[in-house]
One Martini backbone bead per residue (centre of mass of N, CA, C, O) as a GRO file, in nm:
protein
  167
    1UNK     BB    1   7.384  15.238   5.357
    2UNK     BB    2   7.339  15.054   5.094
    3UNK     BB    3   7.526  14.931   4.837
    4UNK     BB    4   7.418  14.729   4.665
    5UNK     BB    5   7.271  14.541   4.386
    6UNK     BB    6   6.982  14.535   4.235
    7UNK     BB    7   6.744  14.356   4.093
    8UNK     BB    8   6.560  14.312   3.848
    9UNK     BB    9   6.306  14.226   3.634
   10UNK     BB   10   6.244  13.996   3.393
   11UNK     BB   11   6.034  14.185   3.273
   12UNK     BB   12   6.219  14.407   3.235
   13UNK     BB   13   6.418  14.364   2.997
   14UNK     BB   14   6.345  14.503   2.723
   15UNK     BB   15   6.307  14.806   2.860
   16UNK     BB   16   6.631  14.773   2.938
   17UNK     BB   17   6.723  14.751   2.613
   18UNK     BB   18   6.630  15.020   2.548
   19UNK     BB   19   6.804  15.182   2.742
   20UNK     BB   20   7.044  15.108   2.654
   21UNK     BB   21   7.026  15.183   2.318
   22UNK     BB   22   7.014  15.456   2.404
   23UNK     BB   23   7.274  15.520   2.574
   24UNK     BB   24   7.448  15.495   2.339
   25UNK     BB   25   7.303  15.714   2.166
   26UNK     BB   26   7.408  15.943   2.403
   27UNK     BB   27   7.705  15.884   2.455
   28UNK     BB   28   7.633  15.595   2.700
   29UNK     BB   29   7.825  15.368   2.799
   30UNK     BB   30   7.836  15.274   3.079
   31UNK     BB   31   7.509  15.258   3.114
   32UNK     BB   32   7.488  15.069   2.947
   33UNK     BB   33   7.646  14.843   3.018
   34UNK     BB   34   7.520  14.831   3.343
   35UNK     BB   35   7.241  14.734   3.240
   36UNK     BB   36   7.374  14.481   3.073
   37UNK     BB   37   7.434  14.347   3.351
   38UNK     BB   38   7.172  14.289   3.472
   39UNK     BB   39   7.057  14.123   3.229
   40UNK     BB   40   7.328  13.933   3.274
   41UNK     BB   41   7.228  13.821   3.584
   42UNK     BB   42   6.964  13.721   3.490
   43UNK     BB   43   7.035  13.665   3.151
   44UNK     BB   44   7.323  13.503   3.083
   45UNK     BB   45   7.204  13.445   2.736
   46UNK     BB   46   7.143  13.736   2.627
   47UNK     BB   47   7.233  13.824   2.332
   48UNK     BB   48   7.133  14.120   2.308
   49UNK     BB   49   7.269  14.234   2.570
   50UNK     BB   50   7.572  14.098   2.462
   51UNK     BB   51   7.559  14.333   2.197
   52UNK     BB   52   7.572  14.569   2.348
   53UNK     BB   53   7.803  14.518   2.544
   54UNK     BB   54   7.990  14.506   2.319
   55UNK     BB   55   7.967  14.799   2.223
   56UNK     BB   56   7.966  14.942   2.507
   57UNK     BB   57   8.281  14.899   2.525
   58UNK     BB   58   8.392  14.963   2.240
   59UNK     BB   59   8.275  15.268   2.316
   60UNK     BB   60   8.552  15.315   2.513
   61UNK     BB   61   8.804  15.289   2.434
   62UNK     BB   62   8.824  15.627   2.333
   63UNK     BB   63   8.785  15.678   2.625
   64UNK     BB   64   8.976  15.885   2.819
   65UNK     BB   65   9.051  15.708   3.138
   66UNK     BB   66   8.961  15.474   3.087
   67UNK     BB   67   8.910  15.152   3.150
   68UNK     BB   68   9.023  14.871   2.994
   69UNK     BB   69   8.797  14.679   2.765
   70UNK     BB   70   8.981  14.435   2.687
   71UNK     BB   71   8.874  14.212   2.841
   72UNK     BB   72   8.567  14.182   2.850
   73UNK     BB   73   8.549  14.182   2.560
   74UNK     BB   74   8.697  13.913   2.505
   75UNK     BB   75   8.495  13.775   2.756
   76UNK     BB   76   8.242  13.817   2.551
   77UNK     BB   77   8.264  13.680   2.279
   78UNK     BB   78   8.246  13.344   2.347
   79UNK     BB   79   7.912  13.423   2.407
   80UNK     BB   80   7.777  13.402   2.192
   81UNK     BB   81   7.613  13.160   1.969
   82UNK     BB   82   7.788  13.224   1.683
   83UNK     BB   83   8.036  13.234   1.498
   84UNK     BB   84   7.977  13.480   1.352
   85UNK     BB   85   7.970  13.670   1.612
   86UNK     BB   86   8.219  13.645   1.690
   87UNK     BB   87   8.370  13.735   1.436
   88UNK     BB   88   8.246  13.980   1.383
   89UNK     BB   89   8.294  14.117   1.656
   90UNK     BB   90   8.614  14.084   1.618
   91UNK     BB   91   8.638  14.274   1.406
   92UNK     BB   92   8.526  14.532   1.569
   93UNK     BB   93   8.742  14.549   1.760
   94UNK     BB   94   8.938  14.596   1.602
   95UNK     BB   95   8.876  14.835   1.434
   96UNK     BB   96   8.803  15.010   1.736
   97UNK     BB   97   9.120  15.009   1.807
   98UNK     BB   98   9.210  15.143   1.521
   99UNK     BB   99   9.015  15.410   1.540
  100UNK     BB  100   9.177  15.524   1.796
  101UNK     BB  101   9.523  15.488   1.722
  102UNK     BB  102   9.468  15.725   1.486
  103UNK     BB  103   9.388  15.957   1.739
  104UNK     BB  104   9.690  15.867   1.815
  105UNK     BB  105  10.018  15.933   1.737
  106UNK     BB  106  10.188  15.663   1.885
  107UNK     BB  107   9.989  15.465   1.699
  108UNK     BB  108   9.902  15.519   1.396
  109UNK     BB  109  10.096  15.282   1.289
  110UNK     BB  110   9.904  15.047   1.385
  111UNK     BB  111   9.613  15.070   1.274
  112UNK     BB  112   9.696  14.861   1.016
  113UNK     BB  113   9.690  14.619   1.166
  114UNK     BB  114   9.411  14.614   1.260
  115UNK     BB  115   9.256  14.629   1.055
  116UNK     BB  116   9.333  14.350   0.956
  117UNK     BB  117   9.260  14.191   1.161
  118UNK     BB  118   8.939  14.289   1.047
  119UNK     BB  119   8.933  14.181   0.765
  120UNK     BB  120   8.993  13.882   0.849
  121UNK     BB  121   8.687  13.866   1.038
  122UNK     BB  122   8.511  13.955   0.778
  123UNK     BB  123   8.588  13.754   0.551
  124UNK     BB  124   8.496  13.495   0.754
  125UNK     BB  125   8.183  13.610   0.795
  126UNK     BB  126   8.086  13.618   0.500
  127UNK     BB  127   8.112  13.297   0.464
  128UNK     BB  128   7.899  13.254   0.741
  129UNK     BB  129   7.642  13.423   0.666
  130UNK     BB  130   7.376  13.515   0.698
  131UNK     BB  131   7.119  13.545   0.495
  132UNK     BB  132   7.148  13.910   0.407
  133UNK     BB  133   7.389  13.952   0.550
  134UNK     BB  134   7.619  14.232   0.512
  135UNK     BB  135   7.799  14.366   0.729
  136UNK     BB  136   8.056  14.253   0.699
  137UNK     BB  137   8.081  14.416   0.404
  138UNK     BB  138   8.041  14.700   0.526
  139UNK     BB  139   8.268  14.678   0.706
  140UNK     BB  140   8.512  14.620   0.488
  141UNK     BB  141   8.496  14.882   0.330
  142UNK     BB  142   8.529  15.086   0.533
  143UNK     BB  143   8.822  15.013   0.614
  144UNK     BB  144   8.910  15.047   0.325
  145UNK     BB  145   8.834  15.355   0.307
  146UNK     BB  146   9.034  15.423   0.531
  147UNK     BB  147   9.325  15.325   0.438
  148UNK     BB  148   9.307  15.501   0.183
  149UNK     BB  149   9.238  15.800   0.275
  150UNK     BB  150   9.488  15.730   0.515
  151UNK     BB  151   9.762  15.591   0.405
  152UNK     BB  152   9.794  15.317   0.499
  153UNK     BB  153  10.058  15.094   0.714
  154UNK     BB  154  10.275  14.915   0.727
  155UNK     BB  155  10.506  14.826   0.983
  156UNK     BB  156  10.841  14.879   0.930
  157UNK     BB  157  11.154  14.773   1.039
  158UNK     BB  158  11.239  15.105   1.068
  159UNK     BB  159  11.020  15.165   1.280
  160UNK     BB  160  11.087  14.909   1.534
  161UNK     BB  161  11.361  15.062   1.553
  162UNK     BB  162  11.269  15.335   1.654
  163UNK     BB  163  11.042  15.238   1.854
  164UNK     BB  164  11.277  15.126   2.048
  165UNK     BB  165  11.448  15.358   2.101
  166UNK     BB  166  11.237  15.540   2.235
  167UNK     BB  167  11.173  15.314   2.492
   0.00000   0.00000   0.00000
């Protein structure tokens, strides 16, 4: 048996990209990742599949096991096709990072340095956003509310003290 991989059909793109964002929402981001590398084999510039593909990525993070996506997500993300998407997408990664640290113990003291990652880069998208898209300020309210909630600080020099020493 042959195991290579088949290319899809150009007409069948928009197809594959509704089966890729349904399987984001049926919470199977590696087959939503799988469908949009086959559309971006075929058109390699098709920002819808990769905006599925970054976000099934970043939905990969929180995944226990799974193999790192941070090259790929990092790799994918300067190929976006505005400056707008490029920073609002990495502020959603660093976002995606901290909500994750938050879940782990020995990690939970960094998500609030990710937190601001992700808010200095939504504060730069807000200044370049197309006309009424306000996602970006969706997501910083979201973080700060988060912050707040979740009582977050800055890791201080006598926790990285702390964190050396247990190393």
């Amino acid at each position: 048996m042959d195991l290579s991989l088949h290319d899809i059909h150009a007409d069948s793109i928009a197809l594959a990209l509704d089966k890729a964002r349904q399987y984001r929402s049926l919470l199977e981001p590696e087959i939503a990742e799988s469908i949009c590398l086959d559309i971006l084999h075929i058109e390699p510039d098709n920002q819808s599949a990769l905006k599925v593909y970054i976000l099934a990525l970043t939905d990969q993070i929180s995944i226990s096991g799974s193999q790192s996506p941070f090259p790929a997500i990092e790799a994918a993300i300067p190929r976006l096709a505005t400056d707008y998407l490029q920073v609002y997408f990495t502020g959603l990664y660093h976002e995606r990072r901290a909500r994750f640290m938050m879940t782990q113990p020995m990690s939970r003291a960094f998500a609030y340095d990710f937190f601001i990652k992700a808010l200095e880069c939504y504060q730069q998208a807000e200044q370049i956003r197309p006309e009424h898209n306000d996602e970006s300020i969706l997501r910083w309210n979201s973080c700060i509310r988060t912050i707040t909630r979740e009582k977050l600080k800055p890791v201080s020099d006598a926790d990285h003290i702390l964190l050396d020493r247990e190393s």
